[in-house]
C-alpha positions as CSV (number, residue, x, y, z in Angstrom):
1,X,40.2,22.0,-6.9
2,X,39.7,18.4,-7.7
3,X,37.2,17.8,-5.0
4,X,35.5,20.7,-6.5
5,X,35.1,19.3,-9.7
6,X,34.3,15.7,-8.8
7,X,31.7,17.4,-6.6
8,X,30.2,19.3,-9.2
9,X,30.8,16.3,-11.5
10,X,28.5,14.5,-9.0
11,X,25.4,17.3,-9.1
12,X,25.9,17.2,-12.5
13,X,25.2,13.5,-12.9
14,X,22.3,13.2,-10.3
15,X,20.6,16.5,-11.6
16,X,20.8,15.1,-15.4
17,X,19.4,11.6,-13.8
18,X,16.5,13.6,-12.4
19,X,15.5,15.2,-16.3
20,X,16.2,11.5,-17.5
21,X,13.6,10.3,-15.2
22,X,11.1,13.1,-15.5
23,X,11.2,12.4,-19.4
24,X,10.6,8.3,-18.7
25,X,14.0,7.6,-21.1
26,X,15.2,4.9,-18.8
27,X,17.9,2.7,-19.6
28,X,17.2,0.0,-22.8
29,X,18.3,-3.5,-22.9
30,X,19.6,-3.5,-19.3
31,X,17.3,-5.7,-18.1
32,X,16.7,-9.7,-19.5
33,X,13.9,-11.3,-19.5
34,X,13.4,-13.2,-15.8
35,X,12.1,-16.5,-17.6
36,X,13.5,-18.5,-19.9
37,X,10.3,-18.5,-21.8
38,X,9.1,-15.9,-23.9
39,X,7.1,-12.8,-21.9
40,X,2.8,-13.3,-22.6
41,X,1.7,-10.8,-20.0
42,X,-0.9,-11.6,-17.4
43,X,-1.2,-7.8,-16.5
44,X,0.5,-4.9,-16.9
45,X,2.2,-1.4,-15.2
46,X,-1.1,1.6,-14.2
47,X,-3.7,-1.2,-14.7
48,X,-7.1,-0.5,-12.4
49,X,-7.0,-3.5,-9.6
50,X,-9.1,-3.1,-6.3
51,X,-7.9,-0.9,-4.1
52,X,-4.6,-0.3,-6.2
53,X,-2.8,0.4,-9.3
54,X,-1.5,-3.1,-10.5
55,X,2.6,-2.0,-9.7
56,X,4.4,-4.2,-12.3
57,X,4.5,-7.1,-15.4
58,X,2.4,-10.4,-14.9
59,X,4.7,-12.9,-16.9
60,X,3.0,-15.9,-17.5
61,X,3.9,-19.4,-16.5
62,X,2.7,-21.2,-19.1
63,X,0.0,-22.5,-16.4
64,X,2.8,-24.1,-14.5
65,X,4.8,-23.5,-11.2
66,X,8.2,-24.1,-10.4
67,X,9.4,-22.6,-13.7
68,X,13.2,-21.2,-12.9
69,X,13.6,-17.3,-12.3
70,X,16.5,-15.7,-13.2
71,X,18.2,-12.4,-12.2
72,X,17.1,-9.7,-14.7
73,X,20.7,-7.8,-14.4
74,X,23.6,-8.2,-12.2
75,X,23.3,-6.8,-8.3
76,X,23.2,-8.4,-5.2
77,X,19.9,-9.3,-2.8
78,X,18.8,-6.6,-0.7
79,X,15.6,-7.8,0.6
80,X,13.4,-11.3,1.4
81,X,9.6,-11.5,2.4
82,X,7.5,-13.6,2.3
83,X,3.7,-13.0,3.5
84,X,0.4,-15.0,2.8
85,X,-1.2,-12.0,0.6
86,X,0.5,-9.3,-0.9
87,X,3.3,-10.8,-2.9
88,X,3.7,-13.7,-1.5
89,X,7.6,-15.3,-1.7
90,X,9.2,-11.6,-2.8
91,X,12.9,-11.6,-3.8
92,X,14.4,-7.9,-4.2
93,X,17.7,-7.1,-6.5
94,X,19.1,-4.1,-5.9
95,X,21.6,-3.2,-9.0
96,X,24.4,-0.4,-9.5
97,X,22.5,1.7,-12.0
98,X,19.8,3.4,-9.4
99,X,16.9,0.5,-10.2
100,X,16.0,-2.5,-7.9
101,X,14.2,-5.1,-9.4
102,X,11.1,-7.4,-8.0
103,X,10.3,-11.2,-8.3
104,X,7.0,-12.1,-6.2
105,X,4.7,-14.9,-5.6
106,X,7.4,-17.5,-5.9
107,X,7.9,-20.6,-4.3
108,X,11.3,-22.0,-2.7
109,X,14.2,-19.7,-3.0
110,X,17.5,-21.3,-4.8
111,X,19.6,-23.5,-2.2
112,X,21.5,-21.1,-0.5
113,X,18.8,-18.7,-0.1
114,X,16.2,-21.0,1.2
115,X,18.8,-22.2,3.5
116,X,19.4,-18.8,4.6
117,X,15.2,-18.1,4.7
118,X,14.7,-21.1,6.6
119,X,17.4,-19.7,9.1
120,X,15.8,-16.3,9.6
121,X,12.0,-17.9,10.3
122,X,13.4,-20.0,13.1
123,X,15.6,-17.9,14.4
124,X,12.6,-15.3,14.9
125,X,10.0,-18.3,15.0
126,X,7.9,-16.6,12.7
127,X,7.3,-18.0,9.2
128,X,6.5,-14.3,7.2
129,X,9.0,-12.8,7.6
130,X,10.7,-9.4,5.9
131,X,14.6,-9.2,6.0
132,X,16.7,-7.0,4.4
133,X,20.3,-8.1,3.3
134,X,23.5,-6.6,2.7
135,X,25.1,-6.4,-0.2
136,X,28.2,-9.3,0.3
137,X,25.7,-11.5,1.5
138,X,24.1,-12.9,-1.7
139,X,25.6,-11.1,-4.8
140,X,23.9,-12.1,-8.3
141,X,24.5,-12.0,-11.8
142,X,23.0,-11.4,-14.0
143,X,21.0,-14.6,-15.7
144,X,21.9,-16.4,-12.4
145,X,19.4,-18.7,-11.1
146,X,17.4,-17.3,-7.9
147,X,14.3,-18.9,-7.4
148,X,11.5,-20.9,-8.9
149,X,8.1,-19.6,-9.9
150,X,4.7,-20.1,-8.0
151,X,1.7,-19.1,-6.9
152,X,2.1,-17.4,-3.4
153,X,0.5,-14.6,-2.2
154,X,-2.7,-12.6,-3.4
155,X,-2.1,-14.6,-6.5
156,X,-5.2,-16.5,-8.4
157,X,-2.9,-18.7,-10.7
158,X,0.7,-19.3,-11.5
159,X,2.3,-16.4,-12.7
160,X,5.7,-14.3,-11.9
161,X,5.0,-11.1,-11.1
162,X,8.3,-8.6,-12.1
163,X,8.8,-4.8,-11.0
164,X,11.4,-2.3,-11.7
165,X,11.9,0.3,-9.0
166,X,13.7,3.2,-8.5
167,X,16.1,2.8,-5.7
168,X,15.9,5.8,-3.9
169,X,12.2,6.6,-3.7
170,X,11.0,3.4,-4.1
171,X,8.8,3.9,-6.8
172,X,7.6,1.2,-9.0
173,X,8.4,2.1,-13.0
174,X,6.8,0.8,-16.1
175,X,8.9,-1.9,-16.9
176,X,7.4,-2.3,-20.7
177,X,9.8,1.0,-20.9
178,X,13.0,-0.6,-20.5
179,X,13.3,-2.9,-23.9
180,X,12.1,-6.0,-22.6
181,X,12.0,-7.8,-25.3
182,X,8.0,-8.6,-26.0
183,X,5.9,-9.0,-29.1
184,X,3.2,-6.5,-29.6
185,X,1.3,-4.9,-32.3
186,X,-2.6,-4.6,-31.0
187,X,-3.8,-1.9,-30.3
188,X,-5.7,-0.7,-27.2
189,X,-9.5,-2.0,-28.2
190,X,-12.2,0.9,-26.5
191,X,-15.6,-0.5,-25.1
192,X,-17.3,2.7,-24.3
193,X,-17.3,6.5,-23.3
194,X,-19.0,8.3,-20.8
195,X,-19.5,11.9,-19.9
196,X,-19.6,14.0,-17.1
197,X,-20.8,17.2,-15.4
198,X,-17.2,17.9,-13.7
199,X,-19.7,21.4,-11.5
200,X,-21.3,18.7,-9.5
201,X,-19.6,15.3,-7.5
202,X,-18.6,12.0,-9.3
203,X,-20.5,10.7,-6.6
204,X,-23.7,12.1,-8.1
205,X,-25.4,10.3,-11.7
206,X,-25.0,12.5,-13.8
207,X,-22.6,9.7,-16.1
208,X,-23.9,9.1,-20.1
209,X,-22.4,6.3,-21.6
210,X,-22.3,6.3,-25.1
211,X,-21.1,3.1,-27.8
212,X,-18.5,2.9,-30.0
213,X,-18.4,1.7,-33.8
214,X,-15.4,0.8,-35.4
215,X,-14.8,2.8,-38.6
216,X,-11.1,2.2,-40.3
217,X,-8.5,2.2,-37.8
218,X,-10.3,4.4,-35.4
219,X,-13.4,4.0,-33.4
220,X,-16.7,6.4,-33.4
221,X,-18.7,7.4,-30.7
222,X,-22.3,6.3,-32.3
223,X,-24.5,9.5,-31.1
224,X,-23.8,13.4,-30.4
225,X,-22.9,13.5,-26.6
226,X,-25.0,16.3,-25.4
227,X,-23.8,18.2,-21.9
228,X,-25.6,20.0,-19.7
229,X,-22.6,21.7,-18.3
230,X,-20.5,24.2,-18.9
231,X,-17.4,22.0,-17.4
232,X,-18.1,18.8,-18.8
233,X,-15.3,15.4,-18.0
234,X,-14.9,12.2,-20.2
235,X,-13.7,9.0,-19.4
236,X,-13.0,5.4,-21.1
237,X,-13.6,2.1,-20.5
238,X,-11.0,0.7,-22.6
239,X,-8.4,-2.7,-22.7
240,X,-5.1,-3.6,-24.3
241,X,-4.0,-6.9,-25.5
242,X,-1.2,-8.5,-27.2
243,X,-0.4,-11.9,-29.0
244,X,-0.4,-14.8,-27.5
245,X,-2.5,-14.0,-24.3
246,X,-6.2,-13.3,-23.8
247,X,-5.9,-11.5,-20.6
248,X,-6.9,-7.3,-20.5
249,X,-3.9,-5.2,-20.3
250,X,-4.4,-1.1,-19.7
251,X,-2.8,1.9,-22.0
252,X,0.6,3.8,-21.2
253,X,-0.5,7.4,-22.3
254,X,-3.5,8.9,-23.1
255,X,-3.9,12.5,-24.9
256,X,-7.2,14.5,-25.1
257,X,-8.1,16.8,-28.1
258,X,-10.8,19.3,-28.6
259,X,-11.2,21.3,-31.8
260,X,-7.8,19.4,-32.7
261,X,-5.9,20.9,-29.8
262,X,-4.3,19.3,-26.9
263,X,-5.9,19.4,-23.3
264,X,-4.7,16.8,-21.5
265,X,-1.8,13.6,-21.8
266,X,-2.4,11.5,-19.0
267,X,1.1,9.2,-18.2
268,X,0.7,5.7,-16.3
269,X,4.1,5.4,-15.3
270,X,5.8,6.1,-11.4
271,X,3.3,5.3,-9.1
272,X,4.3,4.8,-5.6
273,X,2.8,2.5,-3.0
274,X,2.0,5.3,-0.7
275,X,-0.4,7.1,-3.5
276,X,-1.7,3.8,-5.2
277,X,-4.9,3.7,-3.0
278,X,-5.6,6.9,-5.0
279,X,-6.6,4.2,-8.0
280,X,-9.9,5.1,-6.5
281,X,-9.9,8.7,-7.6
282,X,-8.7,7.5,-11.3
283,X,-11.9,5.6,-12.1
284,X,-15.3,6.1,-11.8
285,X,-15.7,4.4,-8.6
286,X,-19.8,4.1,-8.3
287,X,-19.8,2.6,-11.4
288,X,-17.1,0.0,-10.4
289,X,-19.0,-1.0,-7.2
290,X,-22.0,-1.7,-9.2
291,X,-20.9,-3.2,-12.5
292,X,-17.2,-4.4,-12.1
293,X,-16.6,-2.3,-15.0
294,X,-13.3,0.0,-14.8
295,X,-14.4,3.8,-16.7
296,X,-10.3,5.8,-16.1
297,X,-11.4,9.4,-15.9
298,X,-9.9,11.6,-17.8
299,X,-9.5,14.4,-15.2
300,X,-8.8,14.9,-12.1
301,X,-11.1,15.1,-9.1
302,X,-10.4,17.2,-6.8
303,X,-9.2,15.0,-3.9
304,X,-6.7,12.8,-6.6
305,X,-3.1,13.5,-5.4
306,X,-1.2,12.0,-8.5
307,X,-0.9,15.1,-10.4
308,X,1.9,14.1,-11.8
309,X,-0.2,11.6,-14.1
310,X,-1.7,14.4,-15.7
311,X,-0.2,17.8,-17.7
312,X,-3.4,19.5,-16.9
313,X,-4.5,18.3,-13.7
314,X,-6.4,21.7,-13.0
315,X,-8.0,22.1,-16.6
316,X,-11.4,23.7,-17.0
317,X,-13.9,24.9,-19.1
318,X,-16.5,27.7,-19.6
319,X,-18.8,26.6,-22.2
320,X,-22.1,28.0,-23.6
321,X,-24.8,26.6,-24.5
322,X,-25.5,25.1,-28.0
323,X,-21.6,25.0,-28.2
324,X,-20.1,22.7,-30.7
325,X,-17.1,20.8,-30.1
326,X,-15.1,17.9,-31.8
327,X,-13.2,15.5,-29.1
328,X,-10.8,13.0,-30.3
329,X,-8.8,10.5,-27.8
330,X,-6.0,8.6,-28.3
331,X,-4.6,5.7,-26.6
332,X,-0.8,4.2,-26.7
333,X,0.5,1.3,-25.2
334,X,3.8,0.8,-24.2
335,X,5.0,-0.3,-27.7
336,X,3.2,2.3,-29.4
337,X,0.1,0.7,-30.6
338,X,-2.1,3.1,-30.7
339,X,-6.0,3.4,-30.8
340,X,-8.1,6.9,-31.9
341,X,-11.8,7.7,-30.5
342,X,-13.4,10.6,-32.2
343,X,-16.9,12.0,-31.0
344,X,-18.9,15.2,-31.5
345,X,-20.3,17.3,-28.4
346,X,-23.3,19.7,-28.2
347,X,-23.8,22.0,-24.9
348,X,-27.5,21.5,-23.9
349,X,-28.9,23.5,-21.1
350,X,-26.5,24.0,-18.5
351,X,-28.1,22.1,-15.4
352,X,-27.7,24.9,-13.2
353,X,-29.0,22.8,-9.6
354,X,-27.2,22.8,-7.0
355,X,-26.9,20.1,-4.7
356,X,-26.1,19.5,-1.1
357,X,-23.0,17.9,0.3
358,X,-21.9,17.3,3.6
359,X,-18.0,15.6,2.3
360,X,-15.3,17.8,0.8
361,X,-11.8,16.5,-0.2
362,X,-9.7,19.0,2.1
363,X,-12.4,18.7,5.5
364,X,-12.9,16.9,8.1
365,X,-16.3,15.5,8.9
366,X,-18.2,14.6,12.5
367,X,-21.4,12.9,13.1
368,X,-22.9,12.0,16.6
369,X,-26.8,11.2,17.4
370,X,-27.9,9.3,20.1
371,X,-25.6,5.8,20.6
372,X,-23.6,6.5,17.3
373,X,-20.4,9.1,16.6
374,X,-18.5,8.8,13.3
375,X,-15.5,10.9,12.3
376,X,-13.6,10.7,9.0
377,X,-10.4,12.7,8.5
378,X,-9.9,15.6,6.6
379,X,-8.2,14.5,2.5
380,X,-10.5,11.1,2.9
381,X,-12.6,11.5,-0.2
382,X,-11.9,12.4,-3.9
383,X,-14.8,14.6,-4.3
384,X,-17.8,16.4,-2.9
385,X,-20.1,14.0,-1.4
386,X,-23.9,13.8,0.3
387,X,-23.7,11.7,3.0
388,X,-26.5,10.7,5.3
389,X,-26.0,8.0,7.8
390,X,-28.8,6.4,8.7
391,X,-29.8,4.8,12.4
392,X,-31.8,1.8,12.8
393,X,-33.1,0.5,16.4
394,X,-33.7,-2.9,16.9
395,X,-33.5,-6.0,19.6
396,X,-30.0,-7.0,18.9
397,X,-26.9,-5.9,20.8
398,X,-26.5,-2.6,19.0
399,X,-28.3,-0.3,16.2
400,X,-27.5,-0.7,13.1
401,X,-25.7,2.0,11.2
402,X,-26.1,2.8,7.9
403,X,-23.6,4.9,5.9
404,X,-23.0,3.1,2.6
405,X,-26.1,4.3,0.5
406,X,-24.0,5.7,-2.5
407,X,-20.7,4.1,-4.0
408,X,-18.0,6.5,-1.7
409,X,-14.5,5.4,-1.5
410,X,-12.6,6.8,1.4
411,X,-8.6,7.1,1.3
412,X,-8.4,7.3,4.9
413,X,-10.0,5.5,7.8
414,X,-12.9,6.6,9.3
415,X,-13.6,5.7,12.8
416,X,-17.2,4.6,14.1
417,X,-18.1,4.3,18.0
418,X,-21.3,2.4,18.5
419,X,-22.9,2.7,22.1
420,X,-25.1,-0.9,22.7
421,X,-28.5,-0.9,23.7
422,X,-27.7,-3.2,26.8
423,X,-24.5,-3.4,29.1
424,X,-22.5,-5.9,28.1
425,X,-20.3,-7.9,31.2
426,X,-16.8,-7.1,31.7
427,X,-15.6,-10.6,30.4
428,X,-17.3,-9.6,27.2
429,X,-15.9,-6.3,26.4
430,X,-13.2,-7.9,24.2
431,X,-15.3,-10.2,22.5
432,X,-17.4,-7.6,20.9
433,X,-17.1,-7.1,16.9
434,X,-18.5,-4.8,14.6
435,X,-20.4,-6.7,11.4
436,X,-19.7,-4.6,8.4
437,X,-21.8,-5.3,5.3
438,X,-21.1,-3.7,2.0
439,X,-23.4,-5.0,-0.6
440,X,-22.2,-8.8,-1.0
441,X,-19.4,-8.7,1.6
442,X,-19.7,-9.0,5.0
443,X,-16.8,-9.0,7.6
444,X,-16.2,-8.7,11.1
445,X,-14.0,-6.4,12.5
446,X,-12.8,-6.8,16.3
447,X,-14.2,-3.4,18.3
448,X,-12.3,-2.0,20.8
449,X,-14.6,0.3,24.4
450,X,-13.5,3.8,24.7
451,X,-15.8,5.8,26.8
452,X,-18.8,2.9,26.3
453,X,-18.9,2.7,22.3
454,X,-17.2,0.6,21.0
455,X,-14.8,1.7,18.1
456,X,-13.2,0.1,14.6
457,X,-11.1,2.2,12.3
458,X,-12.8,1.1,8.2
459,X,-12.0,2.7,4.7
460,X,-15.2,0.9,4.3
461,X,-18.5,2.3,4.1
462,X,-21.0,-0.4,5.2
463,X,-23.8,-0.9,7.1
464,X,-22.8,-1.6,10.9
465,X,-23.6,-3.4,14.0
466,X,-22.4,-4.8,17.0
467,X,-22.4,-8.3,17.9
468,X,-20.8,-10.8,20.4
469,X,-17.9,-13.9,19.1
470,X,-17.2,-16.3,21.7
471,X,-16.6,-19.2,18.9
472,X,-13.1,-20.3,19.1
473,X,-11.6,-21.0,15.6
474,X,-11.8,-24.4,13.9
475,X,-8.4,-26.3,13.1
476,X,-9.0,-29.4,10.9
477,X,-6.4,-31.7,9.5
478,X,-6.3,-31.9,6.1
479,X,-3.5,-34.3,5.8
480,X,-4.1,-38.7,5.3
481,X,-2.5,-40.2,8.0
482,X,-3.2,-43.7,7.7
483,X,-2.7,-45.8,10.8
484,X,-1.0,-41.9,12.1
485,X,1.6,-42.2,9.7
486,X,2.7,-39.0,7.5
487,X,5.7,-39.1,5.2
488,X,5.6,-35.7,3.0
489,X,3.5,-32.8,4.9
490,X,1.6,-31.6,7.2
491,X,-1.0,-29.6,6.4
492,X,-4.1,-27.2,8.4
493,X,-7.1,-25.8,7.4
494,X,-7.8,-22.8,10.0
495,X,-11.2,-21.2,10.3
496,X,-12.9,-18.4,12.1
497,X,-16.5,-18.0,12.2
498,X,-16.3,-14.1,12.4
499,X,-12.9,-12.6,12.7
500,X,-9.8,-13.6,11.0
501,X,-6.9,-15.8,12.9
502,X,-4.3,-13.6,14.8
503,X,-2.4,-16.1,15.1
504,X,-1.3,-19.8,14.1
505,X,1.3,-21.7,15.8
506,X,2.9,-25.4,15.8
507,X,4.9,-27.4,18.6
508,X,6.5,-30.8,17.5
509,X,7.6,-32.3,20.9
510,X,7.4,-29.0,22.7
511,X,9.8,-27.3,19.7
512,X,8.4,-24.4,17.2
513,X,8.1,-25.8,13.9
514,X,7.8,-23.5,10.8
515,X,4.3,-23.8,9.4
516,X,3.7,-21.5,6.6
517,X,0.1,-20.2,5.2
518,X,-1.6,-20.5,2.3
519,X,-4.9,-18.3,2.5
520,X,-6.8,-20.9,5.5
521,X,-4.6,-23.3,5.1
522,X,-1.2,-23.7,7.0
523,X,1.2,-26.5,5.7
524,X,4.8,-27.9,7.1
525,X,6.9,-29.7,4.6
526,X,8.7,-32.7,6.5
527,X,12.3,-31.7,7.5
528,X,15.7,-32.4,9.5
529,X,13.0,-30.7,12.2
530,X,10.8,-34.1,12.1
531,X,13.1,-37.1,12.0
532,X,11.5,-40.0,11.7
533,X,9.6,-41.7,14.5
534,X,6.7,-41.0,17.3
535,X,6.3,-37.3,17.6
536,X,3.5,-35.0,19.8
537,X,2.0,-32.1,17.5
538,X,0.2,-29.4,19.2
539,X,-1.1,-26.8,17.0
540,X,-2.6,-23.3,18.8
541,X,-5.2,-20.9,17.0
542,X,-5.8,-17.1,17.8
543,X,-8.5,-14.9,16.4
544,X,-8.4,-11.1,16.8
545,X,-11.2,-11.4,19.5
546,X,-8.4,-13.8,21.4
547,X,-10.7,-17.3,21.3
548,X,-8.4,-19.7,21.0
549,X,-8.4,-23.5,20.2
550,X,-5.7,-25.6,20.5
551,X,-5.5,-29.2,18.9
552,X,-2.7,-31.8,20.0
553,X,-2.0,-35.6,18.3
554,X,-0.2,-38.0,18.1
555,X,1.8,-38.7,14.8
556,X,4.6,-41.4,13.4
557,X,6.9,-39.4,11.0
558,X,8.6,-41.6,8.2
């Protein structure tokens, strides 16, 4: 009888967890500030980054590195990784209440922990590494000192970027939501409105941007929005801010009204890493691409998985023509600072033209003329989409292929086989690369033969084209070494001319020494691994197309 009641005790506790969690009441004042200086945020939880949802807080570092982080509760360590984008120098808590906290683009770990770090990269003679603890290893409390601040990472300047996770599903949570303590009474300030005709694709122009004018505490949208549709979509281009920082923040919830009734709350909160890349789907993409600018739709396309952001993920209309309608928007940061947008709308003719489209959200798609065959997975794009690749004969080693002539993000990759227009020898065949130009950027992809194409895998549309890379990369010291002497570090800059570098190693008198990245530069601190005197360095560079270059000197440690 008593295991019966501690068992239904236990349901009882995890199913009331559940509704606790569903209604975002997480636990207040459980969590301390990381920092002993005040929180100025960076960024914030749900805001648009490429390719992402931004997953946490961006505490600011007063411009400074090495600023002391601290354990935001008590737990113990449960993970270490450390990686040259991404987040850098990570630290992971894991605590007893169900939450597991993040500390990322750091710098050296606290004593004992970089000891241990320093352990783990030689042992596996690897210098990113990703380790998971257990919890008697490194127990914390809370307050305790854990690691210093940096700038590590996919980081552009010193910061300490700070997540709260659930523990079980790994999701990252709005951490404004659990009383940090932070000042903040602004308001979200809106830039502009658009509209939409939600019966053809996103991908299409049919967007009207309209101004705002402040009027009182809310803003006006300057002109009528006329539709052509009988389904028509907004969206917002909209920033938050608070005192004592400049940078852009984003809302936390976002509720729709027409005629003064409630269509739609959209909630920026639990957002995993395996549906972030869906950030794509939340904006207006083309308009992105073109102008930077981030527009959050507020509706769903139909190939957007994170329902859960929205209470009406399905909602529609059926409006007439020279229908009247009052919208009214309003936006609520974390604190509850809130902003009101209030428009009127006027149904014009209903565009009734159809148009043709060749991508749908839940399909797959095949293409194959003459030397080229692309195939993009079935759930790859957020809406209905034309797309026409286009071929394009010429002297060089292949065609070129061109499939990026509208703004189209895909979620999944696509795979393109090129056939070239002259044999290429068998020592060759792994030197080949695909060039892949979209708009400004160009990169190089290694290709790989299969049945004489040669394939990459791209969430990229670009225009493509094959080429050969025989250049090894380039490994230049960046470190004085006057008369060969070097007392602090020794530092790399590693380039490749079309790929990127596979791989980076160091040898110190035949031993592996622990070099770690820093975008193209790799950099060795002097340690008990150099003692002072004549050493041999040889230092060996990989790119994906496997040229490799391999530099060797002579050196006097002091």
């Amino acid at each position: 009888m008593k295991l019966f009641q501690k068992t239904a005790a236990l349901i009882y506790l995890m199913l009331l967890g559940i509704v606790t969690y569903a209604q975002h009441t997480y636990p207040l004042n459980y969590f301390t500030n990381p920092l002993a200086t005040p929180i100025f945020l960076a960024g914030n939880f749900g805001e648009c980054r490429p390719n992402h949802f931004h997953s946490g807080i961006d505490i600011k570092t007063l411009g400074k590195e090495n600023l002391p982080v601290h354990a935001a509760a008590s737990g113990y360590v449960s993970r270490i990784k450390l990686d040259a984008v991404g987040f850098g120098h990570a630290i992971y808590i894991t605590h007893p209440n169900g939450f597991t906290t993040l500390y990322a683009h750091l710098n050296d770990f606290e004593p004992a922990l970089q000891k241990f770090v320093r352990q783990q990269q030689y042992a596996q003679k690897k210098w990113n590494i990703d380790v998971t603890l257990n919890p008697d290893q490194f127990p914390v409390r809370q307050g305790q000192f854990i690691a210093y601040s940096g700038n590590t990472g996919s980081s552009t300047a010193p910061h300490l970027h700070f997540e709260i996770r659930n523990t079980l599903s790994e999701h990252p949570l709005n951490p404004m939501l659990f009383g940090l303590s932070i000042a903040d009474t602004l308001a979200p300030i809106p830039i502009r409105i658009c509209t939409y005709d939600r019966s053809k694709s996103n991908y299409d122009p049919t967007r009207k941007a309209y101004d705002l004018q402040k009027s009182g505490t809310a803003y006006l949208v300057k002109n009528i929005m006329y539709v052509s549709s009988s389904n028509p979509g907004w969206g917002i281009e909209i920033n938050d801010y608070m005192q004592g920082s400049t940078n852009t923040l984003t809302y936390y919830i976002c509720r729709v009204y027409i005629d003064q009734q409630l269509i739609q709350t959209i909630t920026l909160d639990d957002i995993g890493y395996d549906v972030t890349r869906y950030m794509h789907a939340f904006v207006d993409y083309p308009l992105y691409k073109n102008s930077s600018s981030w527009v959050q739709l507020l509706f769903r396309l139909p190939g957007n998985a994170l329902t859960h952001l929205y209470t009406h993920p399905n909602q529609q209309f059926n409006w007439l023509p020279k229908e009247h309608h009052e919208l009214k928007i309003e936006c609520i940061d974390a604190l509850s600072n809130s902003t009101t947008i209030m428009g009127t709308i006027v149904v014009a003719a209903i565009d009734t033209v159809k148009n043709n489209y060749t991508l749908f959200p839940n399909t797959a798609y095949a293409f194959e003329k003459d030397a080229v065959a692309i195939t993009i997975p079935e759930n790859s794009v957020y809406d209905n989409a034309p797309f026409n690749p286009i071929i394009k004969s010429g002297t060089r080693l292949s065609p070129q292929v061109i499939t990026n002539q509208l703004a189209i993000p895909l979620h999944k990759a696509m795979h393109i086989a090129i056939r070239p227009n002259r044999e290429v020898p068998i020592h060759l065949q792994n030197k080949v690369v695909m060039q892949c130009i979209n708009q400004q950027d160009t990169v190089y992809k290694a290709a790989v033969l299969d049945d004489e194409r040669f394939v990459v895998t791209t969430k990229e549309l670009a225009s493509f084209q094959l080429l050969i890379d025989t250049t090894a990369p380039a490994i230049t010291l960046m470190t004085s070494a006057k008369q060969g002497k070097i007392s602090n570090e020794l530092r790399f800059q590693v380039r490749d001319a079309y790929t990127s570098i596979a791989s980076f190693q160091c040898t110190i008198d035949k031993h592996w020494i622990c070099f770690e990245q820093r975008g193209k530069e790799w950099y060795y601190k002097m340690d008990a691994h150099c003692k002072p005197g004549k050493h041999v360095l040889e230092a060996f560079a990989t790119d994906e197309n496997g040229n490799k270059k391999t530099l060797s000197f002579n050196f006097i440690s002091k």
